[in-house]
C-alpha positions in Angstrom: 73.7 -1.6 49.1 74.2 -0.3 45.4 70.6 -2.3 44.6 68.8 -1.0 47.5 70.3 2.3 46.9 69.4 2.0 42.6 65.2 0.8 43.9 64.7 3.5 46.4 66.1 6.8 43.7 64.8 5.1 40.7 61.8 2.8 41.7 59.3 6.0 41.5 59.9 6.0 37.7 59.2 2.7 37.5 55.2 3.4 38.1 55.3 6.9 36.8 56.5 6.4 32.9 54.1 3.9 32.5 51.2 6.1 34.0 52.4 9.2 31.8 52.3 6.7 28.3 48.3 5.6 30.1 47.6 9.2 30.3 49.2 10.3 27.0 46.7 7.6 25.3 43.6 9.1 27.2 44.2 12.5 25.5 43.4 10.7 22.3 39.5 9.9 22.7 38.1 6.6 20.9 36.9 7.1 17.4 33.5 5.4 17.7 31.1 4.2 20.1 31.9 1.1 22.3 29.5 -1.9 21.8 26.8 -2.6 24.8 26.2 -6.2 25.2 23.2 -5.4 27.2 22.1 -2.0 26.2 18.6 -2.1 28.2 15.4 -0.4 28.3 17.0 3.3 28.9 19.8 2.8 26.9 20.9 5.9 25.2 24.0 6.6 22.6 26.8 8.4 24.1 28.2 11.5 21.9 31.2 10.9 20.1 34.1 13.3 21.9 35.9 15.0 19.3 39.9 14.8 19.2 41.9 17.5 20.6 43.6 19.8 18.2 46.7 17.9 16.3 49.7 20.7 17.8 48.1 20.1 21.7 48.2 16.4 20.9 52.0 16.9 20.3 52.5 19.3 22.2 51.5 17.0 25.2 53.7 14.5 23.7 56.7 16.6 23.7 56.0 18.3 27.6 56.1 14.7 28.4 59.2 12.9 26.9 61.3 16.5 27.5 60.1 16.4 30.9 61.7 12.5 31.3 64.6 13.1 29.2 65.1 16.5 31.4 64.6 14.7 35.0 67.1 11.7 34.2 70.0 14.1 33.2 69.1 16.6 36.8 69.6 12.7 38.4 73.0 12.8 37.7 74.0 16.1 39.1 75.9 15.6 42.4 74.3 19.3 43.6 70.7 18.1 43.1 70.4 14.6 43.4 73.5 13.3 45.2 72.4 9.9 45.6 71.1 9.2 42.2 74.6 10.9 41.1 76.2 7.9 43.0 74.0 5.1 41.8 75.9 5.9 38.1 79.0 4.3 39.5 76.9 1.3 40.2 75.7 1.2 36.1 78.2 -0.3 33.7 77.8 2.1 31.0 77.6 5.3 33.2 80.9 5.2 35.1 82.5 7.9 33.5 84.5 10.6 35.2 87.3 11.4 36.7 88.8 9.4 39.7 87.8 12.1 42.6 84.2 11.9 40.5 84.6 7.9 41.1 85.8 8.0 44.5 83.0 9.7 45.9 80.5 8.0 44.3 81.7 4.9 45.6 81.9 6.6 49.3 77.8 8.0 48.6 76.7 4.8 47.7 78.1 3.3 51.4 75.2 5.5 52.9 73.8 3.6 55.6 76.4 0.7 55.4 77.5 1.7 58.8 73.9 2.5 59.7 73.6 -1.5 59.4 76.7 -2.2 61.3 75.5 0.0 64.4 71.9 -1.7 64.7 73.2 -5.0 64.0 76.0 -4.5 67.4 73.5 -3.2 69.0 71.0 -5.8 68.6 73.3 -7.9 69.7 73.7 -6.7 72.9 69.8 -7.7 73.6 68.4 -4.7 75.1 65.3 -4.7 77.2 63.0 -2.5 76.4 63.4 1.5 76.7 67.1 0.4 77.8 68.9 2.9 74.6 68.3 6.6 74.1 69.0 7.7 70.4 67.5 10.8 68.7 65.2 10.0 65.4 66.9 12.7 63.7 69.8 11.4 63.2 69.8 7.6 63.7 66.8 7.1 61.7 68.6 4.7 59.4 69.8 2.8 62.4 66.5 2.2 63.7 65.3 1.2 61.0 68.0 -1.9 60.5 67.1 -2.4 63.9 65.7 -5.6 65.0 64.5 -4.8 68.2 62.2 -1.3 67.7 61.5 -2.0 72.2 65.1 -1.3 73.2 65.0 2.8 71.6 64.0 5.2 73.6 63.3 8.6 70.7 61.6 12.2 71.6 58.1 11.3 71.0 58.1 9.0 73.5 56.2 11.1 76.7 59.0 10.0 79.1 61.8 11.1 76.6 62.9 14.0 78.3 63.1 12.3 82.0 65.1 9.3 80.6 67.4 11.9 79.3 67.5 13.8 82.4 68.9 10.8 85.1 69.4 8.0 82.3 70.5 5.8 85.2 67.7 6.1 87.6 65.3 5.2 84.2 66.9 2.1 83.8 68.5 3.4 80.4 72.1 1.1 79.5 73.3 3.2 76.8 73.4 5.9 74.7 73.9 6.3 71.0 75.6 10.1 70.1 76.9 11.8 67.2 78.9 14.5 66.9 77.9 18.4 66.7 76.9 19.3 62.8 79.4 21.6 62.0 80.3 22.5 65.2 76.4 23.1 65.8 74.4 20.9 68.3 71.3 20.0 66.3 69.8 16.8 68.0 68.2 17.0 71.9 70.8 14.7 73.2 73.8 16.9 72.1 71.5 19.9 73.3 71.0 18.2 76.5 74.7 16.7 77.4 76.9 19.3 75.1 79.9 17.5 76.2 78.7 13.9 75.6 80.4 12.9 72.9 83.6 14.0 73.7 84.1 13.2 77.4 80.2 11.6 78.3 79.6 14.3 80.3 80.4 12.1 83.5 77.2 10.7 83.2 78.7 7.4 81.0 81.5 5.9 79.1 82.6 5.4 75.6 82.0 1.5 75.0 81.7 1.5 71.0 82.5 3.7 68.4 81.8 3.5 64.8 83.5 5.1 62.1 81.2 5.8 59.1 82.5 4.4 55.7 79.3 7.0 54.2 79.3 10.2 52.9 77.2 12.4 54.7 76.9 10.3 57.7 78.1 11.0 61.5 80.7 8.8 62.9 78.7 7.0 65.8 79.9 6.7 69.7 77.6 4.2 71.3 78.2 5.2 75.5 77.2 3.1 78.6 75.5 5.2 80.9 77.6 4.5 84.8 75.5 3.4 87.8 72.5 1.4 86.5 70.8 0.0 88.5 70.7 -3.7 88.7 67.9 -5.9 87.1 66.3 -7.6 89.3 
């Protein structure tokens, strides 16, 4: 996880500095003509452009390395880039900090580890398809570890709001809930069944549920909705 975590906040960079030395090369413009190897009958000499001014040439220069050098120490704030603050414990020579500093870090960079746990259960189970309602906004990262995109059932589907109406009668075998977002209901499903993760609103039953080793993540009750009807 540390490595996926370490490609996805820092792979950008690894396209972007090389363009920015590209471009910082263009601004210098070639000091004499290139050679035509087959010049032809309309051939005509291109003017020689003249050189920016020396203090915009280094003034380009410096916009550019201040500008790295500026972005790589805002990676490290935990306010502003939480992830990339979390990828330091992962890097030998940027563990410093204190213990709380280190602790978190450690729990940041089990984002999605869960996430991974939850689709691979559910896979598992081998769902038909449309047979579990989940909400995108939230179980995004569960989706996509998912092996088995058929078996979700998310709100742009056109049928989303009738599955999640009389789950049961749509053939639906579970649903996957997380709690309220500081006590406010964010997602359709906790909008829909307000009492769902708590109780199931008497509409299904707790079968799973999935503490989250992450940060920021919701702790995961996966519920089997009652009364489905049997496949024939």
């Amino acid at each position: 996880m540390p490595q996926v975590l370490l490609l996805a906040c820092f792979g950008f960079f690894i396209v972007a500095i090389p363009l920015s030395m590209v471009l910082l090369i263009q601004i210098i413009s070639p000091g004499s003509r290139f050679p035509s190897l087959r010049p032809g009958a309309a051939f005509r000499h291109r003017s020689i452009a003249k050189n920016p001014p020396w203090w915009f040439i280094v003034t380009m220069y410096l916009l550019v390395f201040s500008s790295t050098l500026f972005c790589g120490q805002l990676m490290r704030s935990q306010q502003w880039a939480p992830q990339e603050f979390a990828v330091q414990q992962a890097i030998p020579f940027l563990k410093e900090g204190t213990p709380a500093e280190k602790d978190l870090r450690t729990k940041i960079l089990k984002d999605f580890s869960t996430e991974k746990y939850v689709a691979d259960y559910i896979d598992h189970l081998e769902l038909g398809e449309g047979e579990l309602i989940v909400s995108a906004a939230n179980a995004y990262a569960i989706m996509t570890a998912s092996q088995n995109q058929k078996q979700f059932v998310i709100q742009s589907d056109l049928d989303y709001v009738e599955m999640l109406n009389s789950p049961a009668e749509h053939g639906v075998r579970y649903i996957l809930a997380a709690p309220p977002k500081d006590g406010v209901l964010t997602d359709p499903i906790s909008l829909y069944y307000p009492e769902l993760y708590d109780t199931g609103s008497h509409i299904a039953t707790l079968d799973m549920e999935f503490p989250n080793q992450g940060e920021s993540q919701p702790d995961w009750r996966l519920f089997r909705v009652l009364n489905v009807p049997a496949t024939p």
